[in-house]
C-alpha positions as CSV (number, residue, x, y, z in Angstrom):
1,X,0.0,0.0,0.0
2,X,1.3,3.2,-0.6
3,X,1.2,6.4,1.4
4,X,-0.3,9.7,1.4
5,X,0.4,12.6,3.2
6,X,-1.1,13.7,6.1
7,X,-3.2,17.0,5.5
8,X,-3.1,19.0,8.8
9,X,-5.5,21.7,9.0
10,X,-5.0,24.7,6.3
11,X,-2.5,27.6,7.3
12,X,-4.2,30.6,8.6
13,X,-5.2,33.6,6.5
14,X,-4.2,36.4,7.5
15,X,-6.9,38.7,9.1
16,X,-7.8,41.3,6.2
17,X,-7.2,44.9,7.1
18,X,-8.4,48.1,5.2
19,X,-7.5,51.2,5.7
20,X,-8.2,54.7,3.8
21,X,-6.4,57.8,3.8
22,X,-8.1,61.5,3.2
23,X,-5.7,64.7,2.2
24,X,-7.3,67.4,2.9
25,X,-6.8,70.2,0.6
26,X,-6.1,73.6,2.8
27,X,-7.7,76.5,1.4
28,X,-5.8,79.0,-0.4
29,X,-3.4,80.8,1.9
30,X,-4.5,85.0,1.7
31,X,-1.0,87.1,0.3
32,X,1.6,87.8,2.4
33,X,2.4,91.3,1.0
34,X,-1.2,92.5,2.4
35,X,-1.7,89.8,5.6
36,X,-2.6,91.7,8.4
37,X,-3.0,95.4,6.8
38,X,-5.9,96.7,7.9
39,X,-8.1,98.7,6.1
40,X,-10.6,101.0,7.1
41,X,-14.2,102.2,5.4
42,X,-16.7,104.4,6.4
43,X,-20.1,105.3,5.0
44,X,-21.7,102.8,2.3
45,X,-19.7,101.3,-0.2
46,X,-20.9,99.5,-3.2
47,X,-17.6,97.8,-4.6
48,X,-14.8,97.7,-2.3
49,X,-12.6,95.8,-4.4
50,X,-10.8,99.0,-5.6
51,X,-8.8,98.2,-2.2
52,X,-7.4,95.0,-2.7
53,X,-5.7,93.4,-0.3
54,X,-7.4,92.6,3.5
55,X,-10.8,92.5,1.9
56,X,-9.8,89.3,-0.1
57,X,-9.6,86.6,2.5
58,X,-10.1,88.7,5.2
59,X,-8.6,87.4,8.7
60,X,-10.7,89.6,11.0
61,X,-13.2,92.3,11.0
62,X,-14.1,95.1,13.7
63,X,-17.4,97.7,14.1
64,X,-15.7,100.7,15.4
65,X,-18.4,102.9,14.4
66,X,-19.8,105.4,16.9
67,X,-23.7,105.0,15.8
68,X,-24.9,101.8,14.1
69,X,-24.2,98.4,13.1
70,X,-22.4,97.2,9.8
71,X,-23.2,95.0,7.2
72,X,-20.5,93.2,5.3
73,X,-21.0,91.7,2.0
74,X,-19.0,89.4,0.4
75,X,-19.8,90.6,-3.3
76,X,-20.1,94.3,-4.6
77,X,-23.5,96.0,-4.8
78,X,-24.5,94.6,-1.5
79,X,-24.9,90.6,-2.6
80,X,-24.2,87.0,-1.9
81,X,-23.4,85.8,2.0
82,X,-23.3,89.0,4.4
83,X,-23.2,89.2,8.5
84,X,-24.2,92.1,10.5
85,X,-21.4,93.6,12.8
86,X,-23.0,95.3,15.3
87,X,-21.4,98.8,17.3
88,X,-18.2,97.5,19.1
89,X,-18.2,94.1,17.6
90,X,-16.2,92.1,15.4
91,X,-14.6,88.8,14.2
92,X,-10.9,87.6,15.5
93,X,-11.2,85.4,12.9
94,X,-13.6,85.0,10.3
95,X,-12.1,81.8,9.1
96,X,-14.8,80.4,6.1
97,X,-17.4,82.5,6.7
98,X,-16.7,85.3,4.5
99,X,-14.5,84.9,1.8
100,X,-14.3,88.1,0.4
101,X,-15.6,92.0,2.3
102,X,-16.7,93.6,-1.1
103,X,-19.4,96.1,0.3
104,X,-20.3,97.3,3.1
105,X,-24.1,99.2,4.1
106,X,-24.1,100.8,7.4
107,X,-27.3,101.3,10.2
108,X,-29.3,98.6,8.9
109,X,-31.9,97.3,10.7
């Protein structure tokens, strides 16, 4: 009679692992020639894009106004997302919520 091997039990699999990565895609940094250069308005202002600069990706924004609240745009001719500032308050960071500050409409109610 001949012989045949022996079958032990199978080898193990190796436990099956998955894993996903996710880069997230910072948004684009604001200039450095105009980081941190404030810039001050007063009155209404349709199209504030003639000053460049802190009004594109805007870090921070402050009512210093002596009589009403602010609102701030973020397109010209007083459109798209806006917030209301109101006397002696402001934003230490606006982060996303406003990308641009591109007019401005004080005392509104």
């Amino acid at each position: 009679m001949g012989t045949a091997p022996i079958a032990g039990p199978p080898p193990p699999v190796p436990a099956q692992t998955a894993s996903a990565t996710r880069t997230a895609i910072p948004p684009a940094p604001a200039p450095a020639a105009t980081q941190g250069t404030p810039k001050k308005v007063k009155a209404n202002n349709r199209n504030l894009q003639r000053y460049g600069g802190a009004l594109n990706w805007p870090l921070s924004a402050y009512n210093n106004g002596t009589q009403c609240s602010v609102t701030v745009y973020e397109k010209p001719n007083y459109r798209g997302r806006h917030a209301k500032l109101n006397r002696g308050t402001g934003w230490k960071r606006i982060g996303g919520n406003l990308l641009t500050i591109y007019s401005n409409k004080w005392c509104v109610r």
